[in-house]
C-alpha positions in Angstrom: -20.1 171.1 -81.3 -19.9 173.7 -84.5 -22.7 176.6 -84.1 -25.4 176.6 -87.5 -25.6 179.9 -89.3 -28.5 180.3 -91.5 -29.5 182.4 -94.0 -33.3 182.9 -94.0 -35.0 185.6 -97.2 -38.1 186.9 -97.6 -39.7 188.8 -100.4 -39.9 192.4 -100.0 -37.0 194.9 -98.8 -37.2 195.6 -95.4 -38.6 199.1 -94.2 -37.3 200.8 -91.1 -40.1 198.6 -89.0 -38.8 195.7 -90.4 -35.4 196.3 -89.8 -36.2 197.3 -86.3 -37.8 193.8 -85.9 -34.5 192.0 -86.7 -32.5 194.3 -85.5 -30.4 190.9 -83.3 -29.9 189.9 -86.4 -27.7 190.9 -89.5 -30.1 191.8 -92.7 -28.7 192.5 -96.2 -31.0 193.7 -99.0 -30.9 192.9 -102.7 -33.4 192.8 -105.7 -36.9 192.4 -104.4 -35.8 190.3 -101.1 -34.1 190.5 -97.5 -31.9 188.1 -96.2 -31.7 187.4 -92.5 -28.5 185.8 -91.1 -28.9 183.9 -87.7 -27.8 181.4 -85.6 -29.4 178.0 -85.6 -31.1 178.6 -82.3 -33.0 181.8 -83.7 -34.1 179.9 -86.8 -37.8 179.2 -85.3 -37.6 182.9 -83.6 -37.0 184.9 -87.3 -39.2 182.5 -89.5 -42.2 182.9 -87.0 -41.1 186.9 -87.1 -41.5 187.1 -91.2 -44.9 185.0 -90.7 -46.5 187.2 -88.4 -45.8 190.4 -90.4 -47.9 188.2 -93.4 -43.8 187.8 -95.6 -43.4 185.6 -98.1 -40.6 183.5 -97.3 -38.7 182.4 -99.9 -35.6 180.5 -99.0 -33.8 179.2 -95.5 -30.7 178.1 -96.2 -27.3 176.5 -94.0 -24.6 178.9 -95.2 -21.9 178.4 -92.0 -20.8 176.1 -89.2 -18.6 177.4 -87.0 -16.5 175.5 -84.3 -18.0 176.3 -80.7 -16.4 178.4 -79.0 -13.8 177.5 -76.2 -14.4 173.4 -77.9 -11.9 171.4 -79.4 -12.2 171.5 -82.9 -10.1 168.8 -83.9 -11.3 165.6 -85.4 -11.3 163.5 -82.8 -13.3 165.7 -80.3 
């Protein structure tokens, strides 16, 4: 089974605490917003992160599947 990556952004760049708060995670910064990349099993983890520090979020989105490590990542399984 592929592992999800996910991108998750929230408006805002993202001060020292902030970066401290998703520190497990990698965080870029652009105009006005950070992005948050995580694994699919962190998704619930980071969104309910940006919602208790009162974020806007503003996008989650799939951006990777990667094969499972040690799996068979040929067609047929």
């Amino acid at each position: 089974m592929a592992e999800l990556t996910y991108e998750v952004s929230f408006e805002g760049v993202a001060s020292p605490t902030l970066r401290a708060a998703f520190a497990d995670h990698q965080l870029t910064t652009g105009p006005g917003r950070t992005i948050v990349r995580c694994p699919h099993d962190a998704l619930t983890t980071v969104i309910a992160r940006i919602e208790e520090f009162g974020l806007e979020l503003l996008d989650v989105r799939l951006v990777a599947e990667h094969p499972a490590e040690g799996g068979d990542s040929s067609p047929d399984g």
